[in-house]
N, C-alpha and C positions, 0 to 999 in steps of 0.2 A: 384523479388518476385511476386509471382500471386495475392496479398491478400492485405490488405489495414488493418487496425488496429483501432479499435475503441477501447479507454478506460474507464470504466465508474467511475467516480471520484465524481460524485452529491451527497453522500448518507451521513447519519448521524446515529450513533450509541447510544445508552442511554447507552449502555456497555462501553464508555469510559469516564462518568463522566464527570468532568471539564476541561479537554483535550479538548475537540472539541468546547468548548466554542469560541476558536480564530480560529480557523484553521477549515479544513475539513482533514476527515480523510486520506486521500491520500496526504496530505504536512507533514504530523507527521512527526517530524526526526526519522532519522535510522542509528546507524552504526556510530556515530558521527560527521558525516558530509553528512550524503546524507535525502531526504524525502524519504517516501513511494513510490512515482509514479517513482521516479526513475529507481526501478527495471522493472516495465512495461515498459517504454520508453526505458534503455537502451536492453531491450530483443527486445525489435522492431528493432532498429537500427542496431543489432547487427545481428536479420536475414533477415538485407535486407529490410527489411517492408517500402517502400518509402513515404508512406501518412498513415496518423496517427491523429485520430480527440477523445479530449479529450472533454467528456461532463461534465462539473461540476456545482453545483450548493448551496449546503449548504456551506456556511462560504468559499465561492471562492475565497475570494480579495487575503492572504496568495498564494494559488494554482497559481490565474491568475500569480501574481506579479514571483513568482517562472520560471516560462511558459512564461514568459515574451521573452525569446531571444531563440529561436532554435537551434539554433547555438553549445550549450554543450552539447546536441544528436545527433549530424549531421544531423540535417533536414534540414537546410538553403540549400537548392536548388531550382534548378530551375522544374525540373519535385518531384511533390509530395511535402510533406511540413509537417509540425505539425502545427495542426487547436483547438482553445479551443472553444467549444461552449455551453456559458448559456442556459437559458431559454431566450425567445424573444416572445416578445407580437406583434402580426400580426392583418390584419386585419379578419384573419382565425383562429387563436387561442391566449388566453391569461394565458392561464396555466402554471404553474411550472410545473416542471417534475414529472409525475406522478405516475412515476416506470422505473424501465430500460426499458421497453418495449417502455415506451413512451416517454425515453429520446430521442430513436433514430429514432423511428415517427415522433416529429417532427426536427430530422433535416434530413429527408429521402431523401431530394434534393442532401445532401452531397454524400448519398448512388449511389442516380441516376444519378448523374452527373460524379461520376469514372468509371473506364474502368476495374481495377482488377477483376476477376472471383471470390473469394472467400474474406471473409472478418473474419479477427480474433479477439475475443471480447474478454475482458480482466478486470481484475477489478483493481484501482487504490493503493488497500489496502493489496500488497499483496509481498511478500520476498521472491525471488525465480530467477534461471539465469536456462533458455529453450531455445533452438532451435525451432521456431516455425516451419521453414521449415521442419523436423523431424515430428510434428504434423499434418500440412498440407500432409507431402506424407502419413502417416498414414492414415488420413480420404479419399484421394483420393485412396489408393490400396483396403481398406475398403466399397467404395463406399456409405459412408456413409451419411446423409441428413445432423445430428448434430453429433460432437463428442465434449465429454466432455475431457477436461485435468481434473483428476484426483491425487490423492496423498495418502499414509496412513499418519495419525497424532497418537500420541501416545493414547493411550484409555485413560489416565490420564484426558486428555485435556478435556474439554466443547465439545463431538462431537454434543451436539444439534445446538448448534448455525450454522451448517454447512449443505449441501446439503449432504445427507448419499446415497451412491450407490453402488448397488449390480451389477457386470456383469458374464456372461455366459463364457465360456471357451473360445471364439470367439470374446470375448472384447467386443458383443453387449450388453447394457443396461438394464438390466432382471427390477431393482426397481430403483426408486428414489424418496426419500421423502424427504422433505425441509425441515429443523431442528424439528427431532422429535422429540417427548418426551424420547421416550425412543428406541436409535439409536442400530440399529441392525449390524451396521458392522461402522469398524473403516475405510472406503476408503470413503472419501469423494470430491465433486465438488472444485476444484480449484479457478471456477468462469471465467475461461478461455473458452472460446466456437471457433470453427470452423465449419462456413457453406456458403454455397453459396451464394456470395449476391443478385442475383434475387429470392431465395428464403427467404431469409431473407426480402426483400421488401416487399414482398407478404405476408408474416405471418404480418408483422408491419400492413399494410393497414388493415389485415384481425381483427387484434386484436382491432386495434383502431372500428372500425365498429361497434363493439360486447362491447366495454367501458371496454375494458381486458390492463392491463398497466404493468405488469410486465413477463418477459423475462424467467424467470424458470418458474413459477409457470401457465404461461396463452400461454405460448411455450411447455417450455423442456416437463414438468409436463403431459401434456394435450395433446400432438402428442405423447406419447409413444405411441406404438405400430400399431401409422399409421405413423411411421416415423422412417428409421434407425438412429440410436442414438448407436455411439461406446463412449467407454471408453480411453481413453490414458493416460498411468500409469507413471507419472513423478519419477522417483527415486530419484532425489536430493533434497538439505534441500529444503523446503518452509514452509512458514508459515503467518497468518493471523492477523494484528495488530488489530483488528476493539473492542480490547477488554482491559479491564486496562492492567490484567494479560497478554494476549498474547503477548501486545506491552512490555511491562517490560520485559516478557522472551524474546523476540526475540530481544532487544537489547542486554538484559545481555548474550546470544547466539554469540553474538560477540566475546567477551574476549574468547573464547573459539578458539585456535590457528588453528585449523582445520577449522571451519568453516570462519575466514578471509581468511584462506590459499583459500578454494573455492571459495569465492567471488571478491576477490581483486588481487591477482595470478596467477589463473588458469584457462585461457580457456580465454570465452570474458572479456571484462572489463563492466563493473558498471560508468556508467557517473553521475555527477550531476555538477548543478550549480556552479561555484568557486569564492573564495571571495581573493580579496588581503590583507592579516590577516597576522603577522609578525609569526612566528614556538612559541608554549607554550614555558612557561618561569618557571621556575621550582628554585623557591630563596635558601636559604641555609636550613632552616629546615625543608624543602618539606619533604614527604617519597611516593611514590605513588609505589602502588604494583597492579598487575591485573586490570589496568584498563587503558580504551581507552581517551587519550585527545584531541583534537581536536585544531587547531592554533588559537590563541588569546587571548589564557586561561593562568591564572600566577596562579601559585599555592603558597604556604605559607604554606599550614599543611597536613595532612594524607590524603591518600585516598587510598579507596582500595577495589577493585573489584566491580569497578561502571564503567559510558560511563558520559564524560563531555563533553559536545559539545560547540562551538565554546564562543569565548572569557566570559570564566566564569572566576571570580574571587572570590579565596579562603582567606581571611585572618589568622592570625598567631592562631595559638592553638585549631584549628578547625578539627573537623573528620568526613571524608567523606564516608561512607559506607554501601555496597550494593542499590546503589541508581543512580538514573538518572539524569542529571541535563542539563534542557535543555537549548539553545541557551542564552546568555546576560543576565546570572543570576550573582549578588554583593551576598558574601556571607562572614559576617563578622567575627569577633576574637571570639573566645571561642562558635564557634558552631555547636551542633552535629547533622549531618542527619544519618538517617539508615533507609534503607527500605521505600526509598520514591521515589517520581518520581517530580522536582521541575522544575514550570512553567515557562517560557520565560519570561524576563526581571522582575525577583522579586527579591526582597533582603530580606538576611535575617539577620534579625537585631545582632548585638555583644548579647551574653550571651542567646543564645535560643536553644532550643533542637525540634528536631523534628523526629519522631522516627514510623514509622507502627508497631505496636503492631500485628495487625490482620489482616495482610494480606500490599498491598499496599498502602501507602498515597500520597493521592496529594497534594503538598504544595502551596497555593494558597495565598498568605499575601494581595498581590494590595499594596505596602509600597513604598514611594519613598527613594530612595538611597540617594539621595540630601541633604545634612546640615548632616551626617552622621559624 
């Protein structure tokens, strides 16, 4: 592969409420057993991409500890590798990351020290299975500076929150505005980018110069029209967690037989980390209908058209519905979820109800299971 892979995984959302509290957005589970970065990473691997440098920074420890062994994306090699890189205080600079621009300012050694011609940038938060190689011959038969990966989302959706772009019959770049107010086309940025990386050097150096730190808005934005900028139109699902709603839908997007069948079936595979966790345990008055469980989990009472991710625990007379439940949640006798999303390692006490009325609830308790 010509291209080298950067993913940017440092950023933090106020769209996801009490979720991001532990974690950053790119370790969110997905899928009942995979994070978020996973689909970037396994899309790397899968076209060949041999070096691979993740930049993270908000609520990292989750992400680092995840990143921890390379080896479940096949990068443990000898030529190229998977690199995570913080923030780092120098004698030349002490900054946090101060935009995507400048995540990869300062690690531009990483840049200058590889050999690949072109380098593919990617965002950590994002549900989607691409051939990058397909996007890369795109941008070189195109001859183009930037090409954006692209997607429509339904109009339903939040388009402000997203890069909105308009292109030309020729797939050049006609508009792009960075979440409007009021979005004039439903095709929006992916967050996916391919460009040269001696040119990418050169804008980083140039932007730092100028005290400019983020990647769309102080690049994409701002070289329109002294710079080719194509479009590349991904057809298949994708979609963006960085939000309650979005991450709710794009998990409950799962139970939906078609879209597993894309993901876990057909074509490349989807890697993630693996835990040694015995197969769920389903006791005698289980009932579980439309929904995804994950190994470790014992069920006891109803559940139905929800995602339970690895070893939850449902006790007797309990109803589990339309709802999320994430990693090493206790949840005890006689109690009802619906329409919630419940947080990593909480318990929910016997005889409680918890129910989103108005949309999604996050169930947050902080309770110990303990003496229960």
């Amino acid at each position: 592969m010509k291209a080298l892979g950067i993913i940017l995984a440092g950023g933090n959302s106020s769209r996801m409420g009490n979720l991001s509290d532990k974690r950053a957005i790119s370790a969110m589970p997905v899928g009942g057993s995979y994070r978020g970065i996973d689909f970037a990473l396994s899309n790397m691997t899968n076209s060949h991409v041999q070096t691979v440098a993740v930049l993270s920074q908000y609520n990292a420890r989750s992400l680092n500890e995840h990143l921890a062994s390379s080896k479940w994306w096949n990068f443990g090699r000898k030529q190229g590798g998977l690199f995570v890189f913080t923030p780092t205080v120098t004698t030349d600079n002490s900054w946090w990351y101060r935009g995507t621009a400048d995540a990869m300012w300062q690690n531009i050694d990483f840049l200058k020290k590889c050999h690949e011609p072109y380098v593919i940038i990617a965002s950590g938060d994002g549900i989607y299975k691409i051939d990058f190689n397909e996007v890369l011959d795109y941008h070189i038969r195109k001859q183009s500076d930037i090409t954006v990966v692209c997607a429509k989302v339904p109009e339903s959706d939040d388009i402000s929150r997203f890069g909105v772009v308009k292109m030309d019959s020729e797939g050049m770049v006609s508009s792009f505005e960075e979440k409007p107010m009021v979005a004039k086309s439903n095709v929006v940025s992916t967050g996916i980018y391919v460009i040269r990386r001696r040119s990418l050097i050169e804008l980083l150096e140039q932007c730092n110069q100028e005290g400019r730190y983020n990647f769309v808005t102080d690049i994409l934005i701002r070289y329109q029209g002294m710079k080719k900028i194509y479009g590349y139109m991904h057809e298949g699902y994708w979609s963006n967690i960085a939000s309650v709603e979005s991450y709710y839908n794009t998990n409950m997007d799962f139970l939906n037989p078609e879209i597993r069948e894309y993901f876990f079936r057909k074509g490349a595979k989807i890697y993630s980390k693996s835990f040694d966790l015995p197969p769920a345990k389903f006791n005698a008055p289980a009932d579980v209908k439309d929904s995804l469980v994950a190994s470790g989990c014992i069920i006891n009472s109803k559940v139905e058209h929800s995602v339970l991710f690895k070893n939850v625990f449902i006790g007797n007379n309990s109803v589990i519905k339309n709802s999320i439940i994430l990693p090493n949640v206790y949840i005890g006798d006689n109690v009802k979820v619906e329409n919630c999303i419940v947080e990593t390692h909480e318990t929910l006490m016997s005889d409680t109800e918890y129910i989103g009325d108005n949309g999604i609830r996050i169930v947050v308790e902080s309770k110990s299971r303990y003496g229960i």
